[in-house]
Every structure is written in C-alpha cells, then in structure tokens.
C-alpha positions as CSV (number, residue, x, y, z in Angstrom):
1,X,129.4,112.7,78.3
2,X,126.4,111.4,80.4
3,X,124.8,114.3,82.6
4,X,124.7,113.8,86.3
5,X,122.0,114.5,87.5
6,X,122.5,117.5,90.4
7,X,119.4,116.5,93.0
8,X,119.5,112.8,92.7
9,X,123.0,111.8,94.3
10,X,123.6,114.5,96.7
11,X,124.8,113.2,100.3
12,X,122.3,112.7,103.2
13,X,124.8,114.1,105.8
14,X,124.3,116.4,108.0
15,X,120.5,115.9,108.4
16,X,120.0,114.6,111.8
17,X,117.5,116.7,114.1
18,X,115.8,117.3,110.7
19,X,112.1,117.3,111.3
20,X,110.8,115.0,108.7
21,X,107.3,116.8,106.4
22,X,104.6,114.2,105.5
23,X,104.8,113.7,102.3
24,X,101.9,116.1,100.6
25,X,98.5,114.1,99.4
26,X,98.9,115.1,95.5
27,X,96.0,114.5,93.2
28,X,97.8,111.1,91.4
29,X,99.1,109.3,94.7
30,X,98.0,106.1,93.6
31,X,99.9,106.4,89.7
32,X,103.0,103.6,89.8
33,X,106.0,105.0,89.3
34,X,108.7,105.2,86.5
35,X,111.3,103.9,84.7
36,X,115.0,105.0,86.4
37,X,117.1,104.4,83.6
38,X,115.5,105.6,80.9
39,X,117.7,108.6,81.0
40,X,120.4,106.8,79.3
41,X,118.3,106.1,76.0
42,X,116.7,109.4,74.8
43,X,114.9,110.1,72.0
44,X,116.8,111.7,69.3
45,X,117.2,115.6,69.4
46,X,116.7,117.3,67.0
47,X,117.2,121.3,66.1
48,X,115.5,123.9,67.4
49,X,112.4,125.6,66.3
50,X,111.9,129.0,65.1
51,X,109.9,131.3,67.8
52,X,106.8,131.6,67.8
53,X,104.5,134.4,68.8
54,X,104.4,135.8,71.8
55,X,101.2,134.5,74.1
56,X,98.9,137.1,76.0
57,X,100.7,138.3,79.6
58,X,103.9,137.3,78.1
59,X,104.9,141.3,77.7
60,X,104.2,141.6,81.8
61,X,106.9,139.3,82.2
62,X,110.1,141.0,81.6
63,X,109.3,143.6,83.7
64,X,108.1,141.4,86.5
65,X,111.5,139.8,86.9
66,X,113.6,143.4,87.0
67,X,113.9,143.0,90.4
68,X,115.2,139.5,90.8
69,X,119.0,139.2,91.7
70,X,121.1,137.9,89.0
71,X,122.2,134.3,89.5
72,X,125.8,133.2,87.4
73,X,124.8,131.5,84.2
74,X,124.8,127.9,83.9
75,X,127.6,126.1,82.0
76,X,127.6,126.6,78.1
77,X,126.8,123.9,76.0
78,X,128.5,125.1,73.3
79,X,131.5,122.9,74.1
80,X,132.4,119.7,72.3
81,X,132.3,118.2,75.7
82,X,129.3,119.2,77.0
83,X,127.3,117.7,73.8
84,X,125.3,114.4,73.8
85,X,127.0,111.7,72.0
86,X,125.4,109.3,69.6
87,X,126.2,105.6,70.5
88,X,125.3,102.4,68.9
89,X,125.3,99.0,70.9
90,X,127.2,96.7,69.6
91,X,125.1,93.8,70.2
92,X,121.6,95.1,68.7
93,X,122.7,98.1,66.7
94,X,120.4,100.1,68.4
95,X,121.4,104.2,68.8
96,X,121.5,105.8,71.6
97,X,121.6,109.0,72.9
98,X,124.9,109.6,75.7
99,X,123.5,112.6,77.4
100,X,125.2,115.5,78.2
101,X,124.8,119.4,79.6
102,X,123.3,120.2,75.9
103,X,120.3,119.1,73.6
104,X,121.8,117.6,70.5
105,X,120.9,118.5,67.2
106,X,121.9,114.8,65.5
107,X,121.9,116.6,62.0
108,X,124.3,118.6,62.9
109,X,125.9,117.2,65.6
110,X,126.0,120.1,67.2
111,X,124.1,121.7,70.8
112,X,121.1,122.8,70.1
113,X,120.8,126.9,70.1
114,X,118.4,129.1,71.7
115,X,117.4,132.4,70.1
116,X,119.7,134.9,70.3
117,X,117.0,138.0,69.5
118,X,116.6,137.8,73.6
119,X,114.5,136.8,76.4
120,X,111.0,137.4,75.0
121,X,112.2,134.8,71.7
122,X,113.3,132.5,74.4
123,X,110.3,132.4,76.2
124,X,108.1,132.1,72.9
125,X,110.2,128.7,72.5
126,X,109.7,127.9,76.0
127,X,106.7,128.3,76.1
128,X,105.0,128.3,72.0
129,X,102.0,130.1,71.5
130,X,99.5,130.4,68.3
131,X,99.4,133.9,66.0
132,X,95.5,134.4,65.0
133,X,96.3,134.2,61.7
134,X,97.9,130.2,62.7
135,X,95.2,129.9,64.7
136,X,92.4,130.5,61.9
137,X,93.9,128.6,58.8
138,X,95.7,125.4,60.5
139,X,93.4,125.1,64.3
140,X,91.1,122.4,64.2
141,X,88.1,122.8,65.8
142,X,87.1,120.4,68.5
143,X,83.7,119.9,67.2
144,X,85.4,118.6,63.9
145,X,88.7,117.4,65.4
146,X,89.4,113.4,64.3
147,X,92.1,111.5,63.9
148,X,91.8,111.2,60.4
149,X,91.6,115.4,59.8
150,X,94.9,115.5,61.7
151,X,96.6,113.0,59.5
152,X,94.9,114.5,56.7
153,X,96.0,118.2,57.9
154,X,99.6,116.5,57.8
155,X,99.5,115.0,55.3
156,X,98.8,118.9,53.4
157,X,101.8,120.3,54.6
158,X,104.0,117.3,54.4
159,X,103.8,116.6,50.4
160,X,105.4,113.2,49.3
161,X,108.3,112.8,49.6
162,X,108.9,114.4,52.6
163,X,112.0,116.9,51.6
164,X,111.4,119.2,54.3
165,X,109.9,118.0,57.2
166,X,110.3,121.5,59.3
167,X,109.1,123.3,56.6
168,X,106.8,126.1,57.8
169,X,103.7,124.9,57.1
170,X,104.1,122.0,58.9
171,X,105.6,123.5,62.0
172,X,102.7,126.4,62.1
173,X,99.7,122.9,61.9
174,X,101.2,121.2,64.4
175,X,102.1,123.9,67.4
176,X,98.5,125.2,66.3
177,X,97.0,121.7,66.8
178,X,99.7,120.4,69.4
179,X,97.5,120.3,72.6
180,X,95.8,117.1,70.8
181,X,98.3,115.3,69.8
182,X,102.0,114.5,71.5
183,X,102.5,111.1,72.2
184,X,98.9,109.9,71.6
185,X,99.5,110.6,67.9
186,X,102.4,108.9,67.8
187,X,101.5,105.7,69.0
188,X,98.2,106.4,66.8
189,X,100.5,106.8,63.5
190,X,102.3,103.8,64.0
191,X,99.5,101.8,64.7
192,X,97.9,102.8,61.5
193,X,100.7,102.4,59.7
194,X,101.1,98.9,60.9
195,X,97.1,98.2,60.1
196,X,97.8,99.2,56.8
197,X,101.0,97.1,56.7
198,X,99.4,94.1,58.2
199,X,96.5,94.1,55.5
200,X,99.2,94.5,52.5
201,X,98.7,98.2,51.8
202,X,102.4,99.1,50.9
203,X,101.8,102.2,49.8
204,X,99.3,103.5,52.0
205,X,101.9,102.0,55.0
206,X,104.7,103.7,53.7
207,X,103.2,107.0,53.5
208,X,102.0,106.8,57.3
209,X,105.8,105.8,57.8
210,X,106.7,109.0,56.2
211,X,104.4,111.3,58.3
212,X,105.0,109.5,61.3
213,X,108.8,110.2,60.6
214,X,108.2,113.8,59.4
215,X,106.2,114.5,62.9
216,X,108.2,113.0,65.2
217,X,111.0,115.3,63.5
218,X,108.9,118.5,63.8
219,X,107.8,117.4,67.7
220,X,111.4,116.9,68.6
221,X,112.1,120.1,67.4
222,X,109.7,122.6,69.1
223,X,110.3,121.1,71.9
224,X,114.1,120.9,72.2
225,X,114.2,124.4,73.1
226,X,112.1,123.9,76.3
227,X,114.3,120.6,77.4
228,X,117.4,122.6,76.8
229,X,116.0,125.5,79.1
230,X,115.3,122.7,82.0
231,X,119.2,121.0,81.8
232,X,120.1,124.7,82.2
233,X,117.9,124.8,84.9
234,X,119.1,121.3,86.4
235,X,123.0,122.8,86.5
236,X,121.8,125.6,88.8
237,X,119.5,124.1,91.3
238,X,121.6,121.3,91.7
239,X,124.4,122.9,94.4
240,X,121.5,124.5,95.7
241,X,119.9,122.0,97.3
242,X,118.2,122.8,100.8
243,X,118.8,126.4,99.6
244,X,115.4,128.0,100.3
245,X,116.4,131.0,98.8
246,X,114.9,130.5,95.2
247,X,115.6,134.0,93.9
248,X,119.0,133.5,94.3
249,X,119.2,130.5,91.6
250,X,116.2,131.0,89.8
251,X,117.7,133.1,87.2
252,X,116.7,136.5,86.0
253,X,115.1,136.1,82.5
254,X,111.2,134.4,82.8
255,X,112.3,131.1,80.7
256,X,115.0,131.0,83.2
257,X,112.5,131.0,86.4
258,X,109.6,128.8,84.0
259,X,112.5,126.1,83.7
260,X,113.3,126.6,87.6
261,X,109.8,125.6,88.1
262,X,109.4,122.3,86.4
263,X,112.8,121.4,87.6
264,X,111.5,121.8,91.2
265,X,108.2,120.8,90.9
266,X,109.9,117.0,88.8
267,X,111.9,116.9,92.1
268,X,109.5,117.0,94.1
269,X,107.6,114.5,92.5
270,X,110.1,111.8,91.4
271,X,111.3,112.1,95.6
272,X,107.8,111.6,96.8
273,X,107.6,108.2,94.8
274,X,111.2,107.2,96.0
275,X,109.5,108.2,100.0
276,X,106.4,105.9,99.1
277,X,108.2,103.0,97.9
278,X,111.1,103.2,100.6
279,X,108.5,103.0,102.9
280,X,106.7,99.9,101.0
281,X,109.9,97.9,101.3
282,X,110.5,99.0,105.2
283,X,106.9,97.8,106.1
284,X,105.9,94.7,103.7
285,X,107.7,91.1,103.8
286,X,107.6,89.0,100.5
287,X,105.5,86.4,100.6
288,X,103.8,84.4,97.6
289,X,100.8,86.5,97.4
290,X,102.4,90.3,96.9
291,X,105.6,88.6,94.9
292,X,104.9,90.0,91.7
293,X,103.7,93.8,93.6
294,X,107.3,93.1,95.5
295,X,109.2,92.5,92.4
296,X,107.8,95.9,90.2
297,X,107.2,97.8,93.3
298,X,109.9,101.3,92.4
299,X,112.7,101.4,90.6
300,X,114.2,97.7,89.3
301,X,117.4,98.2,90.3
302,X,116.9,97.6,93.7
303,X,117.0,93.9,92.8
304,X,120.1,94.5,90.5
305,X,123.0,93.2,91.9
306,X,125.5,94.9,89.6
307,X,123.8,98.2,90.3
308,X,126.0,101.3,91.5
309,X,122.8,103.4,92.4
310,X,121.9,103.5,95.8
311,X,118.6,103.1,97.9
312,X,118.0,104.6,101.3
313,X,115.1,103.5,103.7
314,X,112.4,105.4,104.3
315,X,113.6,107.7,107.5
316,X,116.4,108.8,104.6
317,X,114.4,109.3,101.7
318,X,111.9,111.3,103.9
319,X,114.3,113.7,104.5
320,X,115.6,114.5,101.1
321,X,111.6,114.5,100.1
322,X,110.8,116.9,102.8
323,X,113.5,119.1,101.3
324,X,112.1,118.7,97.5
325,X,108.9,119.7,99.3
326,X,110.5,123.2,100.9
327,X,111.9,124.0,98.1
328,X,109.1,123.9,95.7
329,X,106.6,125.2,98.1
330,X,109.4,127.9,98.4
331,X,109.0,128.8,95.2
332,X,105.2,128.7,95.3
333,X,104.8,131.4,98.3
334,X,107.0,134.1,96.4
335,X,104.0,135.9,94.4
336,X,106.9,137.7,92.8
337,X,108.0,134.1,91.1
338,X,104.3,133.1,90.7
339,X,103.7,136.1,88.4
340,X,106.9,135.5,85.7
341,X,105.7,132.0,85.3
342,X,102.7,131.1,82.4
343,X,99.2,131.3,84.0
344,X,98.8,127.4,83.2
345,X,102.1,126.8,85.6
346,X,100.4,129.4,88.2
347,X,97.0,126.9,88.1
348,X,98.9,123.0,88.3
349,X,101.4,124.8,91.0
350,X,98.0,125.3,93.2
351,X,96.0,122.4,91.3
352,X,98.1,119.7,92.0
353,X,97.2,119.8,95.9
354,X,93.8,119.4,95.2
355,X,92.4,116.1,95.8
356,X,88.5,116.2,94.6
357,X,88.1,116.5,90.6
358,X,84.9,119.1,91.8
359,X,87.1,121.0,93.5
360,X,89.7,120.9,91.0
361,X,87.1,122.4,88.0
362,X,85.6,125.0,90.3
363,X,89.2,126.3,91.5
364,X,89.7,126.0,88.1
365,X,87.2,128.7,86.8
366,X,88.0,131.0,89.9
367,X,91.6,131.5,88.5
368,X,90.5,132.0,84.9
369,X,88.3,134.7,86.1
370,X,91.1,136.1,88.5
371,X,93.7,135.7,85.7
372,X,91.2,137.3,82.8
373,X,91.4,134.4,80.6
374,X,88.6,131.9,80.2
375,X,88.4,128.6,81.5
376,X,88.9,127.0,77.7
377,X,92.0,128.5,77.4
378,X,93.5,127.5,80.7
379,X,92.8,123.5,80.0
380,X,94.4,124.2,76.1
381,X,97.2,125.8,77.9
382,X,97.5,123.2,80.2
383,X,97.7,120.3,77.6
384,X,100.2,122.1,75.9
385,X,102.4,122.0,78.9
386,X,101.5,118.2,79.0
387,X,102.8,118.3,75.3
388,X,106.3,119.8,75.9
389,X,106.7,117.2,79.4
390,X,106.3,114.3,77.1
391,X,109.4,114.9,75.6
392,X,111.5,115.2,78.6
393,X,113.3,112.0,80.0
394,X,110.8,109.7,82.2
395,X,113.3,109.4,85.0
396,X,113.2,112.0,86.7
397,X,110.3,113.9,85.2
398,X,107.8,111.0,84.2
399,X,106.3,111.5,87.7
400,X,105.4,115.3,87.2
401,X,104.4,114.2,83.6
402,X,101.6,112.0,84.4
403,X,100.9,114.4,87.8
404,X,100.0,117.4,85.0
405,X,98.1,115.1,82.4
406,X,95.7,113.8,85.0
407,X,95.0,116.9,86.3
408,X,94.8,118.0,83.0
409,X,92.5,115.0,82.0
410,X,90.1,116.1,85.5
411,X,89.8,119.3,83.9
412,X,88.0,118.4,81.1
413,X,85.6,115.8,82.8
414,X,82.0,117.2,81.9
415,X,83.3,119.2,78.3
416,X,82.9,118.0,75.0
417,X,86.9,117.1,75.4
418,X,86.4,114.7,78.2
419,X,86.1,112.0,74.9
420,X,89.3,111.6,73.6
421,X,89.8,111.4,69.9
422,X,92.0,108.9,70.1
423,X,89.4,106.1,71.6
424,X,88.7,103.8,69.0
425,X,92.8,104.1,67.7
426,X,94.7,103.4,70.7
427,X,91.7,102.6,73.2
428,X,89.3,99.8,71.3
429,X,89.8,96.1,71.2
430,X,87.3,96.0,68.2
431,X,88.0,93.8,65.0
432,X,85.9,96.7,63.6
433,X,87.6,99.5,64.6
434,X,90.4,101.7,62.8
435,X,93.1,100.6,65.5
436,X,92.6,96.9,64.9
437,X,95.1,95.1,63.0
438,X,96.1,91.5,63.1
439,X,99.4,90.3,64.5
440,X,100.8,86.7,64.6
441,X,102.9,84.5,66.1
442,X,106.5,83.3,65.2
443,X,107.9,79.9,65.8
444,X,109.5,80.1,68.9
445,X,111.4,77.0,71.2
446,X,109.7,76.1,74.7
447,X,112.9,78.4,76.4
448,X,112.3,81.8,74.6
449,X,111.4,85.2,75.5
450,X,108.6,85.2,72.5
451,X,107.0,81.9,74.3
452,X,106.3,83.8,77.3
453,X,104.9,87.1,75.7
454,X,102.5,85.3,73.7
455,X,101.5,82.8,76.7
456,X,97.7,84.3,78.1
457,X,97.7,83.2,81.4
458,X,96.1,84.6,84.4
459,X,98.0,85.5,87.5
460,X,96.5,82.8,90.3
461,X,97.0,83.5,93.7
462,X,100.2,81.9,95.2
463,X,102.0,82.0,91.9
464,X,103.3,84.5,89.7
465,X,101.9,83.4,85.8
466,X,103.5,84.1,83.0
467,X,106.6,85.6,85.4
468,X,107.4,81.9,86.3
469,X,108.3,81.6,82.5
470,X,111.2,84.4,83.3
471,X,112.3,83.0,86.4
472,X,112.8,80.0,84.9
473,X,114.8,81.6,82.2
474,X,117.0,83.8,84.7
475,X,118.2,80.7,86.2
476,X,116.3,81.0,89.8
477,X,112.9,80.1,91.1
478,X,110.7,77.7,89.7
479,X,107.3,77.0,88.2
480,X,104.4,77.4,90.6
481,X,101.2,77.6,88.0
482,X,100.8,74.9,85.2
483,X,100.8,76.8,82.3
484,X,97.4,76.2,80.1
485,X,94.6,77.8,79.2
486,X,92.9,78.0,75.6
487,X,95.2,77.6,72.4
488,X,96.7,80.7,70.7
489,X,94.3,81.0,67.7
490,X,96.5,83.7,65.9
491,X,98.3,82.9,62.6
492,X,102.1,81.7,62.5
493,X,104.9,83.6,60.8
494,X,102.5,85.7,58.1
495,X,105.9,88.0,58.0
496,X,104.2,91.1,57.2
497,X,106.5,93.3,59.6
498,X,109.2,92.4,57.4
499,X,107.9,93.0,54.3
500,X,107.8,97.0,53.9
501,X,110.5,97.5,51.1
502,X,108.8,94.0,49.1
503,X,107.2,94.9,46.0
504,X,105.1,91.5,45.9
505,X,104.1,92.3,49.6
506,X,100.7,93.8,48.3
507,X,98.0,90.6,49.0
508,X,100.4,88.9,51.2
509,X,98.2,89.2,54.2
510,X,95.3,87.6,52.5
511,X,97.4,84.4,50.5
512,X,98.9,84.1,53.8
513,X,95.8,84.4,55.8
514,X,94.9,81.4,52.9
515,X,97.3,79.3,54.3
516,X,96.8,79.2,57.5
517,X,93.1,78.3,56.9
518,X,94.0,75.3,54.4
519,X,96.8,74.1,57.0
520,X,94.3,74.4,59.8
521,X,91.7,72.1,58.1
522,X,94.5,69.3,57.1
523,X,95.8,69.3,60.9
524,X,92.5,69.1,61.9
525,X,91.7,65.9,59.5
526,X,94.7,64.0,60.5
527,X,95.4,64.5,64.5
528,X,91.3,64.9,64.9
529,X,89.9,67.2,67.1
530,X,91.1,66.6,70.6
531,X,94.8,66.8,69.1
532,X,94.3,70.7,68.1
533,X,92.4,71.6,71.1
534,X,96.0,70.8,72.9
535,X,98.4,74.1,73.0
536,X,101.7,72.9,72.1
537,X,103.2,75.2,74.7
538,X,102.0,73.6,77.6
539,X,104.6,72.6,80.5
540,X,104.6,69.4,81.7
C-alpha cells in the first residue's frame, strides 16, 4: 500500500483573508531543491536495531513530558495492510519498495518493531547513543580517523564471509563511529570497490562488495527505528494541519514529540522550496538564455503531462507555507516541548534561522555552555542527526536534510573536522589519488542515451548543450549548438563492470588497456593524423 502523505495534498479552502508570512531567511536559501518522487523507490528496510545506551539528559526526559495531554495513538503497522510491499518492474527488474504506514523488514517481510521494554528503549533507538566502554574500544579518534582505518575497523568485525552482518561487533563500530560516515561511506565503498574492480583486483573488489553490503545492512537497520517513529509521527500531524495546538498531537512519550519535530521542521522546509519556486514560475518567462534553469527549476513534474500531482501559484503555496511556518515555530515557543527534545534538536531548531556562519559558531558555544555539554559534543551530536536524516525519503525531507548538514558543516569551519576525510575518495579528480579509477566508453549509435552522457560539451549561451541531445530524443525541440569539442580519449568496451564473478578477470584491465594502445597506433597509421583528431560523434 503506498502511504499518502498527510501535509502534502491537504485542500487550500477556506484560506481567504489569510495574511500571508514571508517566508523565513533560513541558513541554505540558495540549496536547489529535491527530487518529488523519490518516495516511491526506497531503499530497502531492513530490521530494527537493538537499543542502545541511553545518552546524558535522556533520564530528564520522561519526567518532562508527564504533563503533556495524551494524543490517540497513531495507526498500527502491524497489519498486513499497512506493510510496505516489495515490487519488481517488469521492464528492468529493478525492486522497489511500495510504501506503506510501516518500515519493512524485507527479511522477514514483516513491520519493523520498536522495543517493547518502553519509552526510554525507544528513545535510545530514536535517538542512539555510545556506552564508554563502545566508545573506548571501537571510537576512532579524529586525529587518526581515515578512510582506510574505517574500512579496516570493518573489515575486524565483519570476517569473510560475511554470515552475520548485524552481529554485535559490527553494530557497536559503526553507531560508535557513525557521525563520520552515512552516505559519504557509502558512495566511498563503492568507489573503491570499483577502483579495485577496474584495475583487475577480483578479490580485493569483492571483498569491498561484501563490506559495502554488510554496512549498508547494519545502517538500514539502526536507523529503521527512527524512520518508523517519523511515519508514526506523519499519521498524526497530518489531520492536524493549521492546528497550532502542538501538545495536543505531539504525543506523550519523548520519541513521540522528537519524531513530531523533524516531521514539522521537513514541512516546513520542503513548503518553503515549493513557495520559492511557485514564485520563480509566476515572475520569470522562458526565453533561450534561463531554458535549461526553467526546465530543472522544482519539482519535474510540472512539465509532466500525465502527472496527477498538482501545482499552485505562489499566492497558494504562500499560504500553506505560512502555515508549515506556525506550526513549527509553534512548537519552538513551548519551552515545555523544547526540553523533551535532544539538546542537538534544541540548537538546529534555533540554528537554522541564523544566517552568518560567525554567528552560527558563537550561538553555538553559548548553548553548549547553557546546556552543560561542550561545544565538541554538540557538532558529534549534530552529525549523527544528519546520519539518521539520510535515510529518510528525499521528498519530503531532503530539504531539512541538507538544511541540518550545512549547518552542521558551518559548525565545524575553523576545527580540525572542517577537512573531510573523505576528500581525496569522493572529492579529487587526481589520477593519483585513491578515488580515481578508470571508466570507458561502450559502443553506442548516434540516437542513444549513452551518446549524450559521454558527450563533454559546454552549455553556450542561447542553447542548451548536451540537453539538445534529449530533446532531440523526446521528439520536440531541435539542435541549437553544434556538438564538438575535443575527442573522447577514454578506452572502448574494456568490460570490467561485468566481469566480477570471471575467474580470468584478474589482468583484464591491463591486456585490455593493451589493446586499445596497439589499435590506437594502427588507426593512427592508416587514416593519418587529421582523421583521429575527428570525434565520430559529431552532428552534422
């Protein structure tokens, strides 16, 4: 069953007279926005994880929220019906996720499930925190922290083969270490493992394979807990829209009012890029110079004719912004609220209207010293939150995702984490450096989709580039800009991508690397110079 989302389709009766709120400066107002239907192809979900310790202030908590009203508990997931579905499209084969009210576990098949040893456990996988003794046998420090002691502190508690993946060794390194890595070490895994692939290194590319597996498997699963929380969350705020009263729908236990929180603070966010973009499209006209800005301005499916979803112009969209706005800011003035939250919540609730990175560091040591915890333990705290929004769905909450990481990132300008550890990996274009590996083309006609990824053409004004190549393709439009430019010097079809399960794959990158070279010289020799200098790709 796919979930509907509660605060995205309600009706915008009922709001004349309404006296519209600017929309609030926030610290990222010039970050694009984010992809509207990737909602409808999760990652997979995978089971819970055990709870972790409780975190310091996290005993304050139930006490704080004795004197909240009780609010009807949302639906349980525990239905057949309410569970995501796994789909595969016909066409490609691909699975998919079908979302529904609960968090699939896909080894089971079955919702994912909370603890049931009470609010405190719930909140601990909410929210995970780091024993001492974690802390001091699996915590990297940040003057030794690499990439390469990460995958080699992985690699420790994930022996080959990888039985157990969740074993708990494995889920103690990485909640201890989780602040640096999330999705950063996931793209860096599969980059290394293609490296190693590319260079005919079967064994060391399978064993990346395997980690890379094993951790996307153990991040799916601390953090399931949390997204669960937030569709709970989602089912109660949604008929409560324009309802100021936050108490009243907030729920009672503090996971219950942390979820409300991010739900409030991702509508907010995702409604204030829908304002700025409405207002884009009422104020700009398409002309040949801002085509391609028109074209990837928002959410694509304003240009999809076959779309059911719905855009409003800006006077609209204002409205049901300066709602989001009430309501979070709602939940920001009740100190009661403030206090049940996590002190990292507390500091990106006030951070976020910030503007000046100064200001942001500053206000940032003032509330470690009001909250008795140091400054250090605020910006890990803060990644970590960074850590579980990663693994919620980009539309709606990509927004408040990148929101919190850039604020996270201003935090750490002038420390010795400002750096990441992740630069030369994901970051450098170096032939030198660990990240590098080389890729290669595939024989393509002049028509296909490959032909216009691999063409290296810059955008001229008064045409749209490489774009021109889709047009074409959709059926509409035409060519503007001669394609041209210098030839493609990457190898053709070395094949190494497919090559992982070939036992005679080892050296293929260098005999094919060989070949290239000798065909290279022979075209050369009998077409002559000028005749290579020609891309073959270029359109008449």
């Amino acid at each position: 069953m796919k979930l509907v989302i509660p605060f995205l389709i309600f009706a915008v009766s009922g709001t004349s007279g309404f006296n519209v709120v600017p929309i609030t400066k926030r610290y990222d107002s010039k970050l694009m926005g984010v992809s509207k239907r990737a909602r409808k192809k999760a990652n997979l979900e995978l089971q819970t994880a055990g709870a972790p310790p409780k975190r310091p202030g996290d005993e304050d908590r139930e006490k704080l929220t004795s004197g909240l009203p009780t609010s009807p508990p949302p639906a349980s997931p525990n239905s057949a019906q309410a569970t995501q579905e796994v789909l595969v499209d016909e066409e490609t084969g691909l699975r998919m996720i079908s979302e529904g009210r609960a968090v699939m576990d896909v080894l089971t098949k079955q919702p994912v499930k909370l603890s049931d040893r009470g609010d405190e456990y719930r909140m601990a996988e909410f929210s995970p925190g780091v024993a001492p003794e974690v802390r001091d046998k699996h915590r990297i420090p940040r003057s030794s922290l690499t990439v390469d002691a990460m995958v080699s502190g992985l690699s420790d508690v994930l022996p080959s083969p990888v039985e157990d993946p969740c074993n708990d060794a494995a889920l103690d390194f990485v909640v201890a270490n989780r602040d640096w890595m999330g999705m950063e070490m996931k793209r860096c895994l599969t980059g290394m493992k293609l490296k190693a692939q590319s260079e005919g290194k079967m064994e060391e590319a399978k064993r990346l394979k395997e980690l890379r597996d094993a951790y996307l498997i153990l991040e799916n699963k601390i953090s399931a807990p949390f997204r669960q929380m937030v569709l709970n969350a989602e089912v109660s705020i949604g008929p409560n829209f324009a309802n100021l009263d936050i108490r009243s729908y907030a729920g009672t236990a503090p996971y219950e009012v942390c979820a409300t929180w991010v739900v409030l603070q991702g509508m907010r966010s995702v409604w204030e890029k829908k304002a700025r973009d409405s207002s884009y499209y009422d104020n700009t006209v398409r002309s040949p110079k801002n085509t391609m800005e028109y074209l990837t301005k928002g959410d694509p499916n304003r240009f999809n004719a076959d779309s059911e979803r719905k855009f409003y112009g800006y006077d609209e969209t204002a409205k049901m912004t300066a709602w989001a706005q009430k309501m979070a800011g709602a939940f920001g003035e009740d100190e009661e609220l403030l206090k049940v939250i996590t002190p990292e919540m507390r500091f990106v609730d006030r951070g976020m209207l910030i503007s000046g990175g100064t200001e942001l560091r500053k206000a940032a040591y003032e509330f470690a010293e009001e909250e008795g915890i140091t400054v250090e333990g605020l910006r890990e705290g803060v990644r970590r939150l960074v850590r579980q929004l990663e693994n919620m769905q980009p539309d709606p909450y990509g927004k408040f995702t990148r929101i919190v990481n850039d604020l996270s990132r201003a935090l750490e300008v002038g420390t010795e984490e400002e750096e990441s550890v992740y630069k030369e990996h994901l970051y450098s274009v170096r032939k030198e450096g660990p990240g590098w590996f080389q890729t290669y083309k595939m024989k393509e006609n002049d028509f296909s989709m490959l032909r216009f990824l691999d063409n290296e053409v810059d955008v001229k004004e008064g045409g749209l580039g490489p774009m021109d190549e889709v047009l074409k393709q959709l059926g509409f439009g035409g060519v503007v800009d001669k394609l041209g430019g210098k030839k493609d010097a990457r190898p053709e079809e070395l094949g190494w991508i497919e090559n992982m399960d070939d036992p005679e794959a080892k050296g293929l990158y260098e005999r094919r690397m060989e070949e290239q070279e000798r065909e290279v010289v022979v075209e050369f020799e009998e077409e002559g110079e000028e005749a290579v200098m020609v891309p073959q790709d270029v359109v008449d």
